[in-house]
C-alpha positions in Angstrom: -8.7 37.4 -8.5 -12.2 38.4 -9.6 -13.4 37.5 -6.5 -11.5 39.3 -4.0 -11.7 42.3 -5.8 -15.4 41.7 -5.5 -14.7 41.0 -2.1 -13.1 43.9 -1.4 -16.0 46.0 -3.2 -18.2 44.4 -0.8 -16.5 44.9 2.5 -15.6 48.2 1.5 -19.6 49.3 1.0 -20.6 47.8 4.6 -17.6 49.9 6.1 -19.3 53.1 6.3 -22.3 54.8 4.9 -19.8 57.4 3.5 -17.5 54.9 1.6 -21.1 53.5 0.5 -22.1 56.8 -1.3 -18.8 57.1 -2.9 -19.2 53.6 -4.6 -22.7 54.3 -5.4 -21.2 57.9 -7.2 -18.6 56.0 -8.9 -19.4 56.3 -12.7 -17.8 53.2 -13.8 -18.4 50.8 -11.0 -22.3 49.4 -11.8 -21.7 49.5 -15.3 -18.3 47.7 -14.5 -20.1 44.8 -12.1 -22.9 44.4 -15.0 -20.1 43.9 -18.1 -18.6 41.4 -15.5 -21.9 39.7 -15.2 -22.5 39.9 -18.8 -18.9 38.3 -19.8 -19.6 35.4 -16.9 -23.4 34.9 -18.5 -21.4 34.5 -22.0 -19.4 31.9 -21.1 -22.0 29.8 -19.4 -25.0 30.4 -22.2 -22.4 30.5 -25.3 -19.1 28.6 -23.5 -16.3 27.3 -25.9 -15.0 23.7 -25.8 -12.4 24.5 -23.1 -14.7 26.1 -20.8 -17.4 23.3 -21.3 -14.8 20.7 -20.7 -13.5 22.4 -17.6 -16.0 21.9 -14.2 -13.5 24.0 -11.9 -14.0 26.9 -14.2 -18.1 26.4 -14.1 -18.0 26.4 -10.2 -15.6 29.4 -10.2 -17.8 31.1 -12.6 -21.0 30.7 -10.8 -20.0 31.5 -7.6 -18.9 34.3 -8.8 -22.1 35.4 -10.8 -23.6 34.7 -7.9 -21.2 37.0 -5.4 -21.4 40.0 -8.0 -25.3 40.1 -8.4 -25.3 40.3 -4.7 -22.7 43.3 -4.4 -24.9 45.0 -7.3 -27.9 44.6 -5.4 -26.3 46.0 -2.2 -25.2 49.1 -4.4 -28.4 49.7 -6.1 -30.8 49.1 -3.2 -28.7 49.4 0.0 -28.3 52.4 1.5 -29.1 54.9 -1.7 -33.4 54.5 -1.7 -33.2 56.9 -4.7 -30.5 55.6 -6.7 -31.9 55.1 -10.4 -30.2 52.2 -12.3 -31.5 52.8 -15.7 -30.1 56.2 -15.5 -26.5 55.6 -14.4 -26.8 52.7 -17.3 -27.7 55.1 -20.2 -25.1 58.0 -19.0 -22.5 55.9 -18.2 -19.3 57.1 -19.8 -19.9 55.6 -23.4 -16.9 54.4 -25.3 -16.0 52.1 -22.2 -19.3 50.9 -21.6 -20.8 51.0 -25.5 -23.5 49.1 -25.5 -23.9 48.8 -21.7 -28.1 48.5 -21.6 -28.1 46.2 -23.6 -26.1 44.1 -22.1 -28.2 44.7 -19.0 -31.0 43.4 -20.7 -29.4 40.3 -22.1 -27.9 39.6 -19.4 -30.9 39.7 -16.7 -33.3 38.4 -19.6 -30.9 34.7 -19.2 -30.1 34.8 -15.8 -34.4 35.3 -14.4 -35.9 33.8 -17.7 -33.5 31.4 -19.2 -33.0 27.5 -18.5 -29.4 26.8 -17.5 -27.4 25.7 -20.1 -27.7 21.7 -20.5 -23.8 20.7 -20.7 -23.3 22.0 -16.6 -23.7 19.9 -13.8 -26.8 19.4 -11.6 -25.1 21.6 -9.1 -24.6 24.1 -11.1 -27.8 24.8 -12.4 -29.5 24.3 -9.4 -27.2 27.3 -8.1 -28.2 29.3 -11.4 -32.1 28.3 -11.0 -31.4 29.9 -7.1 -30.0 33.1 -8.8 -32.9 33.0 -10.9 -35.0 33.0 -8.2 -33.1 35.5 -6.0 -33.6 38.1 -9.1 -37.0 37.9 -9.2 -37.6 38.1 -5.6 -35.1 41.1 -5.4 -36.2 43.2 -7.9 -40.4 42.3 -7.3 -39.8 43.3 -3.3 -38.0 46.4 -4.5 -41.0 47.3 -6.7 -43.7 46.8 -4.1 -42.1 49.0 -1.3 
């Protein structure tokens, strides 16, 4: 279900440069997509048995990592050149999102800097090296324009 919703998000930003800037305004929707990112990054860094023992859940998980670090990117740096991250993460509204920066920074810190965990498959961490690779190179061409 996570996915279509992120689906949805998606194909509703490319729609129209309009329904694009409404996203982007939303209040609750980046800091939404990075608690989703940080509850994914969780389970794969910290898993419990279940999740360990269960390869259709790493697959689903990862993909889906991988789908919503795409959509944030396409909110962030799509059609909004000013929009300004750490500020919608330090006022966003703070009993739902308590905590929210550093989460951010946990989060980014194990997916751009951090080994995969050892107990996934090859194809799995070959996927999360790839997402490692796609942070860097998104947020160092971002910072050089």
């Amino acid at each position: 279900m996570k996915s279509h919703i992120l689906t949805f998000f998606a194909i509703l930003s490319v729609a129209h440069p309009d329904v694009h800037a409404t996203l982007v305004g939303c209040q609750a929707l980046v800091p939404s997509l990075v608690t989703l990112l940080t509850q994914m990054t969780t389970l794969l860094w910290d898993g419990d048995e279940f999740f360990m023992t269960s390869s259709e859940a790493i697959v689903r998980t990862v993909r889906t990592l991988n789908q919503t670090i795409f959509l944030l990117h396409h909110l962030v740096f799509g059609l909004e050149p000013n929009f300004n991250l750490r500020q919608r993460l330090h006022y966003a509204p703070s009993r739902t999102f308590n905590g929210i920066t550093h989460m951010f920074i946990v989060t980014f810190g194990r997916l751009s800097c951090s080994d995969p965990p050892e107990w996934i498959n090859s194809a799995q961490k070959i996927e999360l090296e790839a997402i490692s690779g796609n942070i860097s190179t998104m947020f160092r061409s971002r910072t050089h324009q």
